[in-house]
C-alpha positions as CSV (number, residue, x, y, z in Angstrom):
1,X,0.0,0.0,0.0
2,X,1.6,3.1,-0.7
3,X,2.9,6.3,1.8
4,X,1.9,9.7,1.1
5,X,3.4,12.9,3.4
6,X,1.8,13.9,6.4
7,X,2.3,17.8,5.4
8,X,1.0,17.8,1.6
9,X,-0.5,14.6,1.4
10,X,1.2,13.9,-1.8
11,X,3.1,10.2,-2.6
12,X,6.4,9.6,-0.9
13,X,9.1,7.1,-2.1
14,X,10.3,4.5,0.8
15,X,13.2,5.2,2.1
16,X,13.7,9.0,1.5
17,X,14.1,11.7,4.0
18,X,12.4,14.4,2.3
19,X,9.3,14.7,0.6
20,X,10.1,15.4,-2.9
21,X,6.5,17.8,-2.8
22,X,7.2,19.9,-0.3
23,X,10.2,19.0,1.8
24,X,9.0,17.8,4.9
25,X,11.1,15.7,6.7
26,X,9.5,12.4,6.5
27,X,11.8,11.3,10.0
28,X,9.5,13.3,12.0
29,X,6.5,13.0,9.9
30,X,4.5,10.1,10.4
31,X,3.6,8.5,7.1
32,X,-0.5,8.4,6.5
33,X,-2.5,7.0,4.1
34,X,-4.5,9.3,1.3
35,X,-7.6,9.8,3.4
36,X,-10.2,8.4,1.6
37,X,-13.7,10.5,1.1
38,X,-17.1,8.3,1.6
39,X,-20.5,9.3,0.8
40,X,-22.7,9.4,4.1
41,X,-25.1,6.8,4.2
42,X,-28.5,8.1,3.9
43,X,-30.8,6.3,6.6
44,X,-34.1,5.0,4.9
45,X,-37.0,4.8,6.8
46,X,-39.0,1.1,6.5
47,X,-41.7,2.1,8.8
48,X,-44.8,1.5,7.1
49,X,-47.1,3.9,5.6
50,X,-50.6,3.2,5.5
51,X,-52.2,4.3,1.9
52,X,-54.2,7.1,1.9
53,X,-58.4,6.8,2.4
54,X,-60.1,6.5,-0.9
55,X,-62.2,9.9,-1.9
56,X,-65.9,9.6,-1.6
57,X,-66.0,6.4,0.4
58,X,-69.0,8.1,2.6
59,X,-70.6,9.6,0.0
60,X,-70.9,6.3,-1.8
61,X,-72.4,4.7,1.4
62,X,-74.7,7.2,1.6
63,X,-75.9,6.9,-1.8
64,X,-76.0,3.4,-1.6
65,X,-78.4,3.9,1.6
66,X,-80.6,6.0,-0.9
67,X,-80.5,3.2,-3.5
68,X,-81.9,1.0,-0.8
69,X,-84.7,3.6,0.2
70,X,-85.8,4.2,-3.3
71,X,-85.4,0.3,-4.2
72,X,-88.7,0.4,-1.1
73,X,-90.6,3.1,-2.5
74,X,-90.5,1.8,-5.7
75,X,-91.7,-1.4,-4.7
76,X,-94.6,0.1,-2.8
77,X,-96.2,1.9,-5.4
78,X,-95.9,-0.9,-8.0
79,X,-97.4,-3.5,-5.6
80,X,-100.1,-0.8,-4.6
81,X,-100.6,-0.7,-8.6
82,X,-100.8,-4.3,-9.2
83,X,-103.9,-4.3,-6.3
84,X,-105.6,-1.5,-7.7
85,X,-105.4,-2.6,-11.4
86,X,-106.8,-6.2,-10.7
87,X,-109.8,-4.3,-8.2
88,X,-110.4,-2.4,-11.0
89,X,-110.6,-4.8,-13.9
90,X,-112.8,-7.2,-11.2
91,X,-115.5,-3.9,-10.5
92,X,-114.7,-3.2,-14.6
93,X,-116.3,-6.7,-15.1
94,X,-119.0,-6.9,-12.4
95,X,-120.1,-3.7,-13.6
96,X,-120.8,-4.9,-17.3
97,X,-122.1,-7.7,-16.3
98,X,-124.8,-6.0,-14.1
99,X,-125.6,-3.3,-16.7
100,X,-126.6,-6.1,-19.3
101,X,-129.4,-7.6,-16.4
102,X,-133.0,-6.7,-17.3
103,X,-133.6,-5.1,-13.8
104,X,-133.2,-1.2,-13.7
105,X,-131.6,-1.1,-10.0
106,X,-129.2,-3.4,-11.6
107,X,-128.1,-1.4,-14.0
108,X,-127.5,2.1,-12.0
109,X,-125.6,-0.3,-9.6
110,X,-123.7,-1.9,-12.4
111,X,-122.8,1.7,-13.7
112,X,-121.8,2.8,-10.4
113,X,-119.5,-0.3,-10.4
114,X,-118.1,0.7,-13.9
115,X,-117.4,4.5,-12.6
116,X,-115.5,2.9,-9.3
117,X,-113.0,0.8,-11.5
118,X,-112.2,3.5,-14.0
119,X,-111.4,5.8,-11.0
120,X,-108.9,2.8,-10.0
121,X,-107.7,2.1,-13.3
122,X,-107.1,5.5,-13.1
123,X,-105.1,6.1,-9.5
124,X,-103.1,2.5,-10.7
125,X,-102.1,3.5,-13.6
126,X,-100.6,7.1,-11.3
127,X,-99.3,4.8,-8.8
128,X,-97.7,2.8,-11.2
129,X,-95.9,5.8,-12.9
130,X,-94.6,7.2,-9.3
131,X,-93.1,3.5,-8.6
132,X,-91.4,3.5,-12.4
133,X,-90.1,6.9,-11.5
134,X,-88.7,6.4,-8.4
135,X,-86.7,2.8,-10.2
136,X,-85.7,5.5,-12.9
137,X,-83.9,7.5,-10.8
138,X,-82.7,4.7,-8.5
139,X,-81.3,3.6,-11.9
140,X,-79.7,6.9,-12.9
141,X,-77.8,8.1,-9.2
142,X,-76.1,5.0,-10.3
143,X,-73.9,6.1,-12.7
144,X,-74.9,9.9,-12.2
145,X,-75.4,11.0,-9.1
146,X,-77.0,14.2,-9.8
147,X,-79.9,16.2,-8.9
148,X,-80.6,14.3,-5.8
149,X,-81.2,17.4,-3.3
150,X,-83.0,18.9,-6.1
151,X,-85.7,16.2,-6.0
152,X,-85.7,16.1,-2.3
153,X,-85.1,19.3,-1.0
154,X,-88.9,20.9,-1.8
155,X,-91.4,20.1,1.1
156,X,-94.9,20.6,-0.9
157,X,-94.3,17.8,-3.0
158,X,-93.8,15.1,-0.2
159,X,-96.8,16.4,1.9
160,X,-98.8,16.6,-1.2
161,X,-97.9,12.8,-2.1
162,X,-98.9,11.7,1.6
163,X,-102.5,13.5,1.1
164,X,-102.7,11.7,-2.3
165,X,-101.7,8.5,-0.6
166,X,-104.3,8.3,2.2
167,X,-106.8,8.8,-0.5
168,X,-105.5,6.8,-3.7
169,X,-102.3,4.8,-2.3
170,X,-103.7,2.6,-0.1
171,X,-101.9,0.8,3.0
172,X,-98.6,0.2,0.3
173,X,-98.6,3.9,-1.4
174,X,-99.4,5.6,1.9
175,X,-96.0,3.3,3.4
176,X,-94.4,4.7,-0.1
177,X,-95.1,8.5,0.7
178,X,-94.3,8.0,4.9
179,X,-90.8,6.8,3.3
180,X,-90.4,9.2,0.8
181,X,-90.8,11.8,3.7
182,X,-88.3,10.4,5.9
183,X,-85.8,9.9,2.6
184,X,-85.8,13.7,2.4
185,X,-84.7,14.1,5.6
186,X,-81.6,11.8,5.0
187,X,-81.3,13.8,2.3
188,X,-81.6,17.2,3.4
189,X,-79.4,15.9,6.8
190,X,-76.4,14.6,4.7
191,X,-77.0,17.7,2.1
192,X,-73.1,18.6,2.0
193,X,-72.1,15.2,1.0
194,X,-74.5,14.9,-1.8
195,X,-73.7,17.5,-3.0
196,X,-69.7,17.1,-3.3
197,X,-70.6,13.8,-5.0
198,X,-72.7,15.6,-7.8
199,X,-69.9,18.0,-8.1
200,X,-67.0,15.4,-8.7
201,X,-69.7,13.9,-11.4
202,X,-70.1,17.0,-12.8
203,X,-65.8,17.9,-13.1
């Protein structure tokens, strides 16, 4: 291995007494080794980092929540539907049937029986819309989660659809419109989130 001087650093030959750099004396300079320069050793940390929460994961729950509510409603008002649309067609019959008999009191009766089942016909076939509706947008906040506090937020329309109900719904549309009610205010509650979700939809 070979000496360098201990004043300039520079090689020395064995056996000298001078370094042929500078001129040190090498009898009272201790011979050293070129110092040798290492790159500091950068400490990595391994601790682990946990990856960050995904965006929207409450907003998704929430929505799926509403899925479930409208999946209900829905449900109500089609099944209300289906009763009133086979009441109707039975009172539809029995009132064409009684209006053909030879006996006047008959008849008006079997008239009044026609006029009950188109008014049912009637409500069903309202009933029946409101359930495809509320699937329709079930369907839609699906992939586009939009307008959601826009349907829900107005107050007239959810007390005028109990009214309706309690006339026209029947025990299943007047459980759809008590639901639809409380669905607003789950809406109206978790407002913010709803709409931050319809904003990243719309970006």
């Amino acid at each position: 291995m070979a000496n360098f001087c201990g004043s300039c650093g520079k090689a020395i030959n064995l056996g000298g007494n001078f370094c042929d750099a500078c001129g040190a004396p090498l009898n009272n300079t201790q011979p050293q080794q070129r110092p040798v320069y290492q790159q500091p050793h950068q400490q990595q940390s391994h601790s682990y980092q946990p990856p960050p929460p995904q965006p929207g994961q409450a907003a998704q729950q929430l929505l799926k929540s509403l899925n479930t509510r409208l999946t209900l409603t829905a449900t109500f008002w089609i099944v209300a539907a289906s009763v009133q649309f086979l009441i109707g067609i039975i009172f539809l019959i029995a009132g064409i049937a009684m209006m053909a008999s030879p006996w006047q009191d008959t008849q008006i009766g079997g008239v009044i029986f026609a006029i009950v089942s188109v008014v049912l016909l009637i409500v069903a076939t309202l009933n029946l819309i409101l359930g495809i509706s509320d699937f329709k947008f079930k369907t839609k906040i699906r992939t586009a989660p939009v307008g959601i506090v826009r349907r829900y937020e107005p107050l007239g329309g959810k007390v005028g659809l109990i009214v309706y109900a309690a006339f026209f719904g029947g025990y299943f549309g007047l459980a759809s419109a008590i639901i639809n009610v409380v669905t607003r205010s789950f809406v109206l509650d978790n407002r913010q989130q709803f709409l931050e979700l319809e904003n990243q939809v719309r970006q």
